[in-house]
C-alpha positions as CSV (number, residue, x, y, z in Angstrom):
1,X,-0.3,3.9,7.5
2,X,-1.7,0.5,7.1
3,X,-1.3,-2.6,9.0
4,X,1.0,-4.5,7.8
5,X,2.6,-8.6,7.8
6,X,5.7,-9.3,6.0
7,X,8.3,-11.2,5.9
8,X,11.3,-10.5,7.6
9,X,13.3,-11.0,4.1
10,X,11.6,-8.1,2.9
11,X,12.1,-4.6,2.6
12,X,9.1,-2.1,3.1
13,X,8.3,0.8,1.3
14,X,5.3,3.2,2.3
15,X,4.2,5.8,0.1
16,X,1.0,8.2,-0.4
17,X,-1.6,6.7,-2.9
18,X,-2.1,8.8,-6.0
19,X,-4.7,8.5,-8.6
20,X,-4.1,8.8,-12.0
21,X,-6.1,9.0,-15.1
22,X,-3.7,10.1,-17.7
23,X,-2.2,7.6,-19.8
24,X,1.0,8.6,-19.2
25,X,2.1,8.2,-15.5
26,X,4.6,10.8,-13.9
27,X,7.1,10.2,-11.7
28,X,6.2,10.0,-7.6
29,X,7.7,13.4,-6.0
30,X,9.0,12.2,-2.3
31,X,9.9,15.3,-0.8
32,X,11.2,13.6,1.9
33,X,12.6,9.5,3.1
34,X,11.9,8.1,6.3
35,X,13.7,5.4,7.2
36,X,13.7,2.7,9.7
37,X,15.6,-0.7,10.6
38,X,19.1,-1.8,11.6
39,X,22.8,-1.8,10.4
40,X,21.8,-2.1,6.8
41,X,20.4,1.5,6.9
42,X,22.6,2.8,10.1
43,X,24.1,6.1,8.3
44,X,25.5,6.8,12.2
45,X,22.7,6.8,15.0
46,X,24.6,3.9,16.9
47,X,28.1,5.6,16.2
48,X,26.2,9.1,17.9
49,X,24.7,7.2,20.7
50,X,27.6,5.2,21.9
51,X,30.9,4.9,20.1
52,X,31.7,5.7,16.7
53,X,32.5,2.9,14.7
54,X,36.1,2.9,13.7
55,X,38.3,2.4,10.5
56,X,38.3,0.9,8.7
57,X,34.9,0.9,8.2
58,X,33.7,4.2,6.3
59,X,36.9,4.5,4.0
60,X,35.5,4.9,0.7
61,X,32.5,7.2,2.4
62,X,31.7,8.8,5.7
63,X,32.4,6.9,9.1
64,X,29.3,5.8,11.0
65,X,28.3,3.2,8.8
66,X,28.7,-0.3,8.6
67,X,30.8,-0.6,5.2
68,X,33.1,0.5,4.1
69,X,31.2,3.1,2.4
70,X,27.5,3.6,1.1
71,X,24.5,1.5,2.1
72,X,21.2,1.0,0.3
73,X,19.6,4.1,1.9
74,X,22.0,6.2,0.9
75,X,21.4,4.9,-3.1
76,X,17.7,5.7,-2.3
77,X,18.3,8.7,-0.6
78,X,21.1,10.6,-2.0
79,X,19.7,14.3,-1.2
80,X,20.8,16.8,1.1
81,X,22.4,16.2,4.6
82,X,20.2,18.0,6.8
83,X,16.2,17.2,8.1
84,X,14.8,19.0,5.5
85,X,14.5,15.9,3.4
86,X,14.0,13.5,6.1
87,X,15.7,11.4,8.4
88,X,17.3,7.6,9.4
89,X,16.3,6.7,12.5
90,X,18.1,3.1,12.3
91,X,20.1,2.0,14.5
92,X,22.8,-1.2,14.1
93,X,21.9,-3.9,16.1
94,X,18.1,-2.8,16.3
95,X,15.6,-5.3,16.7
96,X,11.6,-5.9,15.7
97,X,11.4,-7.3,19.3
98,X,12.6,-5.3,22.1
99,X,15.4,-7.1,23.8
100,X,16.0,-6.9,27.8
101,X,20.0,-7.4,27.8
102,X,22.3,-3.9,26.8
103,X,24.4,-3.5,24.1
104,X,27.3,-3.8,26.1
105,X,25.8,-7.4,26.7
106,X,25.2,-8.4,23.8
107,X,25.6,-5.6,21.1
108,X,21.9,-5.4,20.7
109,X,20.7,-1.5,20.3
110,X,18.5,-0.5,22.7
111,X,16.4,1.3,19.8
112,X,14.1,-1.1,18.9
113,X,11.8,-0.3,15.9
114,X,8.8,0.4,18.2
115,X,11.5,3.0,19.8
116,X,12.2,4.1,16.7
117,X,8.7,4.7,15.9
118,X,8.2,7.0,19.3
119,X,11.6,8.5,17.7
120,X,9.9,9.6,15.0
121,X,6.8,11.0,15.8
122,X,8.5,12.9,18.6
123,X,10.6,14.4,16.0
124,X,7.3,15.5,13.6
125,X,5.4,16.9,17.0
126,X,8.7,19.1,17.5
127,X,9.4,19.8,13.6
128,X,5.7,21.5,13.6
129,X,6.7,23.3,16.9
130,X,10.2,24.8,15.3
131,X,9.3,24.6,11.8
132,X,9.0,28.6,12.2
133,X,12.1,29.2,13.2
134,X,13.8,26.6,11.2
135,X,12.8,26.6,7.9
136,X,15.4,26.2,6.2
137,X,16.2,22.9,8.3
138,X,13.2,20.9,8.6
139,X,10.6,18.9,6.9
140,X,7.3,21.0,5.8
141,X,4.5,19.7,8.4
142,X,2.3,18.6,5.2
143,X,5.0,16.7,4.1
144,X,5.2,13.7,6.0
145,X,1.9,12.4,4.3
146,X,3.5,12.8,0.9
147,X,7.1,11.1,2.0
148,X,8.8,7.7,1.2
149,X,8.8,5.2,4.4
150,X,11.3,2.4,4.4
151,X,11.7,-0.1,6.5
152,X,14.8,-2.6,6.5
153,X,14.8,-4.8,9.9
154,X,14.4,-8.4,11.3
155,X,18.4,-10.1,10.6
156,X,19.3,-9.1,14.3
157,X,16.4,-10.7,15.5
158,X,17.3,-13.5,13.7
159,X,20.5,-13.7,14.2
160,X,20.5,-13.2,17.8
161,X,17.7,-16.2,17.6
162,X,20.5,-18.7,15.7
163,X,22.8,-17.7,19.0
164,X,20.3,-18.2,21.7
165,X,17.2,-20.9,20.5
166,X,17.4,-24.4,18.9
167,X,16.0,-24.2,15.4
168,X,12.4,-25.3,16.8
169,X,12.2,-22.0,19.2
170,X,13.3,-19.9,16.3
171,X,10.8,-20.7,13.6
172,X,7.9,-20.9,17.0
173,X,8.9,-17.4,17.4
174,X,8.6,-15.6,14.0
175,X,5.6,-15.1,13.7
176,X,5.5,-13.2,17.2
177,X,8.0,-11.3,15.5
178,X,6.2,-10.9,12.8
179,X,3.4,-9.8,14.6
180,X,5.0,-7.3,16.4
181,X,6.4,-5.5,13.2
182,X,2.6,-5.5,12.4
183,X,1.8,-3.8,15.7
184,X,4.5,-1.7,14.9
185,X,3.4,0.0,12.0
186,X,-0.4,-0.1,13.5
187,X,1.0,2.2,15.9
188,X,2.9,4.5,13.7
189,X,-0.6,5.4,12.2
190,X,-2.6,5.3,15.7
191,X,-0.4,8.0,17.6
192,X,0.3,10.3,14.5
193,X,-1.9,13.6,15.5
194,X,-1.6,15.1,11.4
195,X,-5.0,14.6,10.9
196,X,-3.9,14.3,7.1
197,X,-1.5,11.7,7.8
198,X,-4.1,9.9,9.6
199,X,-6.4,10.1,6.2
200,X,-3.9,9.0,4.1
201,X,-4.0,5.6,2.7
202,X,-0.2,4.3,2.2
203,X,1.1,2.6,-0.6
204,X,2.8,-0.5,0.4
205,X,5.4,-2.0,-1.8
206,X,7.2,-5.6,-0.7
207,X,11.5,-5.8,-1.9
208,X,12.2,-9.1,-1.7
209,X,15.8,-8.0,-0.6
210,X,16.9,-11.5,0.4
211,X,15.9,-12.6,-3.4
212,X,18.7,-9.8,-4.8
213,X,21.3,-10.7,-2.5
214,X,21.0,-14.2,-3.5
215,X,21.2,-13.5,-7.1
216,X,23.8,-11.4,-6.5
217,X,25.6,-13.9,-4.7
218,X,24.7,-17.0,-6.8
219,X,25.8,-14.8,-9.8
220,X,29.2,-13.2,-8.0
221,X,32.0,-14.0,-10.7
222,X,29.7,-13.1,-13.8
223,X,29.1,-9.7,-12.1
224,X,32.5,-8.7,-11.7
225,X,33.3,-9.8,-8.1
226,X,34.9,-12.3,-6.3
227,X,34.3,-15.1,-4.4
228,X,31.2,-14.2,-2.4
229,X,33.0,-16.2,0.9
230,X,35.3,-13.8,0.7
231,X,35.5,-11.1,3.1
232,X,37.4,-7.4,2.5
233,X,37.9,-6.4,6.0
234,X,39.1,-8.8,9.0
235,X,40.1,-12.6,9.1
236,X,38.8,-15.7,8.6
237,X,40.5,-19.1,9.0
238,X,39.0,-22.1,9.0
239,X,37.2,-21.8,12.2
240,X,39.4,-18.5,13.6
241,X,37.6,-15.3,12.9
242,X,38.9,-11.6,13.4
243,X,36.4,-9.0,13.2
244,X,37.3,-5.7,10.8
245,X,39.1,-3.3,13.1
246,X,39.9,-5.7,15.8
247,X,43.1,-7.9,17.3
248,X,43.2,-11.2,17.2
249,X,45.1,-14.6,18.0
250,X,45.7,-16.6,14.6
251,X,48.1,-19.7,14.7
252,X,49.7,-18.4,18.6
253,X,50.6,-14.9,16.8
254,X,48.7,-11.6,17.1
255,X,47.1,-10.5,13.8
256,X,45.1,-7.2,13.0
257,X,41.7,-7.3,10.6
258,X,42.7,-4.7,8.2
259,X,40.8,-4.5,5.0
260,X,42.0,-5.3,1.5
261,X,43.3,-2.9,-1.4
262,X,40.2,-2.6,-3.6
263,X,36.6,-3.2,-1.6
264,X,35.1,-2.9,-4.9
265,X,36.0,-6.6,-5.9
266,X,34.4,-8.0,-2.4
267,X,30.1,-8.6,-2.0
268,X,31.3,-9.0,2.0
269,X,32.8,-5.8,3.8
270,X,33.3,-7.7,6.8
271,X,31.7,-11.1,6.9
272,X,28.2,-9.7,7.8
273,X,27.5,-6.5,5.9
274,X,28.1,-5.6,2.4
275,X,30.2,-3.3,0.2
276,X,29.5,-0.1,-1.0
277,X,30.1,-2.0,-4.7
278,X,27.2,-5.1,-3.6
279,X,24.9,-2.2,-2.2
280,X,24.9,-0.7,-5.5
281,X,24.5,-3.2,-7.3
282,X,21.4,-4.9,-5.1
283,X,19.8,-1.1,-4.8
284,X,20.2,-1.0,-8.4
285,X,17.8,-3.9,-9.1
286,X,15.5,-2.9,-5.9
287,X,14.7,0.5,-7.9
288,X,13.5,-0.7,-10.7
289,X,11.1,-3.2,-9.3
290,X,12.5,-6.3,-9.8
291,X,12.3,-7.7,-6.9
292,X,9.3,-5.9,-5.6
293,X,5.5,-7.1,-5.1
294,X,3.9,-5.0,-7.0
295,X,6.7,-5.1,-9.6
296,X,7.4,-1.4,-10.3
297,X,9.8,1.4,-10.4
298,X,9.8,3.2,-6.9
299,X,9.4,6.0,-8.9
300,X,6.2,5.2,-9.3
301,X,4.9,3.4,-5.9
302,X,3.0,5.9,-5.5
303,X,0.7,5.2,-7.9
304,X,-3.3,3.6,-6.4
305,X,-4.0,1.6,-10.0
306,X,-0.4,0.4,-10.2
307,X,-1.0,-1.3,-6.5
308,X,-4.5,-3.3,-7.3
């Protein structure tokens, strides 16, 4: 892979270059998604490391997420359920920059994306070990140079930053953050021993996700949602907030953040994280290129003379 900058609005997808001379220009054929980042791609890492999150997140899906049902990578990825066609190795609550307090401080996972990273070419050194034996279960070595990479992280680093820095410290430290999500990458490439990963030139395509959310938001009633202040699950008034799943004190009476009848109508599961319904709809307009530098299709990032 290539070193990278980007902003921490964005959303990165890596893909193997392919030349094409025909007119007509087929589809990529991932055989496999890689994924990286934080609770916008957790599909359960954090829930199998600690404690699994409880309901009612997960109700219209699978538990282990933080919705209440599907998140963008499960849009992009919705293939089987075993390695064989990659694996998420985002954690909620990860960070570009590794942290030194625990998540029992602070919430902050301890699986940082350059953890992540070592996560992940642990897993290909033992995948080409096993693959013998487990066929039928794992990626095919040759593979990971032909795969999707995305990576979806920075909004705990920032928000963790709003908490704990004036305004000043914050914008002094992106672009070490920044920087490190470079170094990050640099080092996905440097340790990966595939000799033709190593000669593989990645495709890199920018999704401005912020940009969809906005629109999505700026545009919530004409898309068939509510209010985008709104929140479906827990309970917020005026300054009083109770988190989904959790007790709280409202008005000198004990109150309980359950979530609404119909998730659907909400952008905000829980004040912080999406619905299944807004992931849709912002995947939906991230797949065909819209909000992506270059502006294709990710069926076709793939592509070399679509890139320059």
């Amino acid at each position: 892979m290539e070193c990278v900058t980007v902003m921490l609005s964005l959303v990165l997808l890596l893909a193997p270059l392919k030349k094409i001379t025909s007119i007509a220009i087929a589809p990529c054929d991932f055989p496999a998604v890689y994924n990286f980042g934080d609770s916008n791609s957790d599909t359960g890492g954090i829930s199998a490391a600690f404690e699994p999150i409880q309901a009612p997140y997960g109700e219209s899906f699978f538990r282990g997420r933080f919705s209440d049902g599907r998140l963008l990578i499960d849009f992009i990825d919705s293939i089987g359920s075993n390695f064989r066609h990659g694996a998420i190795f985002a954690t909620g609550g990860s960070t570009i920059r590794r942290r030194n307090e625990t998540i029992f401080q602070s919430g902050i996972s301890p699986f940082s994306l350059d953890v992540q990273i070592v996560h992940f070419h642990r897993f290909q050194s033992r995948t080409e070990e096993l693959y013998r034996q487990e066929k039928n279960k794992l990626p095919r070595p040759r593979e990971f140079s032909k795969s999707l990479y995305t990576i979806d992280i920075g909004q705990t680093d920032l928000a963790v930053g709003f908490h704990q820095m004036s305004n000043i410290q914050l914008r002094t430290a992106i672009p070490d953050i920044i920087n490190q999500f470079s170094a990050a990458v640099t080092t996905a490439e440097s340790q990966d021993k595939n000799v033709e990963s190593r000669a593989w030139h990645a495709a890199i395509t920018y999704v401005d996700v912020y940009a969809a959310k906005y629109e999505l938001i700026s545009n919530a009633k004409s898309q068939g949602f509510m209010e985008p202040q709104k929140i479906c699950c827990g309970l917020q008034e005026g300054n009083t907030h109770v988190w989904c799943g959790q007790k709280g004190i409202v008005r000198g009476a004990e109150v309980f953040g359950g979530a609404c009848v119909n998730p659907s109508d909400y952008i905000s599961w829980d004040g912080i994280h999406y619905s299944q319904a807004a992931n849709q709809w912002i995947v939906d307009h991230i797949l065909n290129g819209s909000f992506s530098d270059p502006p294709i299709p990710i069926t076709h990032a793939c592509h070399k003379h679509l890139h320059y």
